[in-house]
Structure formats: structure tokens, C-alpha cells
C-alpha positions, 0 to 999 in steps of 0.5 A: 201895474205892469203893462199887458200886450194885446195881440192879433193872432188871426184876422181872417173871417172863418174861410182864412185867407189865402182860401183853400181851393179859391181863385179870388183876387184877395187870394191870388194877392195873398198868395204872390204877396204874403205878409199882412194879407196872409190871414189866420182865423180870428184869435186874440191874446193878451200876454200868455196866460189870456186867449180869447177863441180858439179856432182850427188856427189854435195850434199854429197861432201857439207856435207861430206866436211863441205861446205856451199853453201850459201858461193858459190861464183864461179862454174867453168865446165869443160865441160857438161857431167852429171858426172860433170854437174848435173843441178837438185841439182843446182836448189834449187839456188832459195832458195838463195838471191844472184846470182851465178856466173858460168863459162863454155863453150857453152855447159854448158850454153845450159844446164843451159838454159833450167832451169827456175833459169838460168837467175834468179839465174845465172850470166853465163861467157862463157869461151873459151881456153885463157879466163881468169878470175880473183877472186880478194877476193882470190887473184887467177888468172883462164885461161881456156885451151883447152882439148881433150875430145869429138868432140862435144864440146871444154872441158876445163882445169883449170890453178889456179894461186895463191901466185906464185903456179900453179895448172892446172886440166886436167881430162876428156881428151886424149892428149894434145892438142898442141895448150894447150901444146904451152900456156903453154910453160915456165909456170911453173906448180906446180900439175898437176891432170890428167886424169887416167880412163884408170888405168895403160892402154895404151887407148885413148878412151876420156880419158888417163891412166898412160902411156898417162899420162907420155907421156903427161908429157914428152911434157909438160917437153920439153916446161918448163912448168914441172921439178922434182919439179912438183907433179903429181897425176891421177885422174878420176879413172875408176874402171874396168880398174884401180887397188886399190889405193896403188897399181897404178905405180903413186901416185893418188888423192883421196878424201879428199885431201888438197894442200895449196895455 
């Protein structure tokens, strides 16, 4: 099986980084320096033909990173929030001949819904945690997990299994749910993208900084699921409460970047 190419096309928490109007010294650093600490909202890609979330960043990620989205073939949600789900760019859907597939919970569906291209241009899969869905074309394997997000809806993670590599995304959580933590058990992970809007914070307000992140990591590591060998990197970055890209005590993602599948 040919081999896939993951990639970041956002890193930052739903405020983006620089921030509009903010004088933070994330921002100010961003600003004079540019590269890594310059943050769309949280996206990912594999290849061309798979995205998972499509945020109010969705049109300059496509052009920033070359994708054409004629070539989309799969869209996965992690829950609704607008940062992630950004419905009016979905809309030029229409212009396409074919349908799209597009996975997510409850919630997603009921925002899709209210659009007139939903039943038009849409093939919705509704997801729960254990789903699992797989991209034959890709050679890739997809099971939804339960986050930890908001009350209001069950948000999801992602497990991506391809050519024996595991990547699971977890942004947009606090901590692990165990019934997550117990599916995962003996499952080893490759990366791992964590939620980090907290920066170096020790909170839990609908998300996780680095000291959650490691203690998540130490159950995880209990139920085999994560070693030495396991490549870590937060995202999500909030800009407030964070510090500029060199100088987290954890190596973050950023936009741009590429892992081979």
C-alpha cells in the first residue's frame, strides 16, 4: 500500500494566532516573527482526498496548502463548535457534481441539516465512540472515540490506522474519558495530537494544557497504548495562555507540518 501524508493545516485554538485586535505576548511574537508561531485554526489532511474539520480557516488552508477540493472525497468532524465546523464555505458544495461524504455526531448533522445542500450534496455517516470507518482507496482504517469536551454533545477523537501506523487526534478535550482510555488499551499509538489551549497551564476548562497532557499520557502509558516511542505533539494552541513556539516544555505542531503514513 502506497503510503499517505498527514498534514497540520491548523494548529491554533478557535481565536487563531495572531488574534484580532490582541496584544498578548503570544501575539506580539507572532506577529514580528511569523513561521511556526503564526497559527490557523485547528485542521488536518491526509493526502487530498480526506480533511478532518473544516473551520472559517477552510479556504486558506486549501490554498495555502495546494488542495483541491474537487479531490475531497471524506470530511470527518470532531464536534460542531464553529472554529471546527464552519458551514457557509461548505456551501459552494453545490458547484460539485458529486456527493461528499461526511462523518460526525448528532450535532454536526443537525447543523449540516439546516443547510439547503445537505441532502443534495451530502452523504452524512453519523458516528458514535467505536464507529468505525473504513477508506479502502487509502488503505486507512477510522474508529471514533469519545472526547471530553462540552456537556452538550459527545465530541469525538480520531484513530487513523494505516501501513501498521497509528495516529489518534484529541484536540478539543479535557481528560480522557476512560471508557477512551479503556478502548485503547494494548493499542499502540504512534502520535498522538493533544489538546494544549491551556499553554503550560495546569486547567481544565474544556480543554487541557501541558500538565494535563502528561498526566493523560501516564494513563494512557499504563494501558499500552503509549511508550518512548510514542511522538507527542499539542496543539490547539490558545494564545493567552500559551508561549511562542520554542519555548513550550513540549514540542507543538504547527502548520505545515507532515508525517508520513
Amino acid at each position: 500500500m502506497s503510503r499517505s501524508i498527514f498534514k497540520v493545516l491548523g494548529s491554533a485554538a478557535a481565536a487563531a494566532i495572531p488574534t484580532l485586535f490582541c496584544n498578548c505576548e503570544v501575539c506580539r511574537y507572532a506577529r514580528k516573527h511569523g513561521g511556526k508561531d503564526v497559527r490557523l485554526r485547528t485542521a488536518y489532511a491526509i493526502d487530498d482526498n480526506i480533511r478532518i474539520d473544516f473551520g472559517p480557516d477552510a479556504l486558506v488552508q486549501s490554498i495555502k496548502f495546494g488542495l483541491d477540493g474537487l479531490n475531497l472525497q471524506h470530511l470527518f468532524f470532531t464536534h460542531s463548535h464553529e472554529d471546527h465546523l464552519f458551514a457557509m464555505d461548505l456551501e459552494t458544495l453545490m458547484r460539485r457534481e458529486e456527493k461528499i461524504n461526511i462523518y460526525g455526531n448528532e450535532a454536526v448533522k443537525n447543523v449540516l441539516a439546516e443547510w439547503y445542500f445537505f441532502e443534495e450534496r451530502i452523504i452524512f455517516h453519523l458516528l458514535e465512540p467505536g464507529s468505525k470507518v473504513d477508506i479502502p482507496e487509502s488503505g486507512i482504517t477510522v474508529t471514533a472515540l469519545q472526547g471530553n469536551h462540552i456537556p452538550t454533545e459527545t465530541t469525538l477523537f480520531y484513530l487513523f490506522e494505516k501501513n501498521g501506523k497509528r495516529l489518534l487526534i484529541a484536540n478539543d478535550t479535557m481528560e480522557i474519558p476512560e471508557c477512551t482510555v479503556e478502548k485503547l488499551a494494548g493499542i499502540h499509538l504512534d502520535y498522538i495530537f493533544a489538546d494544549c489551549t491551556w499553554g503550560e497551564n495546569d486547567r481544565q476548562v474544556g480543554h487541557m494544557g501541558i500538565p494535563v497532557i502528561k498526566r493523560q499520557l501516564e494513563k494512557l502509558r499504563r494501558v499500552g497504548a503509549v511508550d518512548d516511542a510514542t511522538a507527542v505533539y499539542p496543539v490547539h494552541i490558545g494564545h493567552h495562555w500559551s508561549l511562542p513556539h520554542d519555548q513550550l516544555s513540549m514540542t507543538p505542531a504547527y502548520d505545515g507540518m507532515e508525517i508520513e503514513l
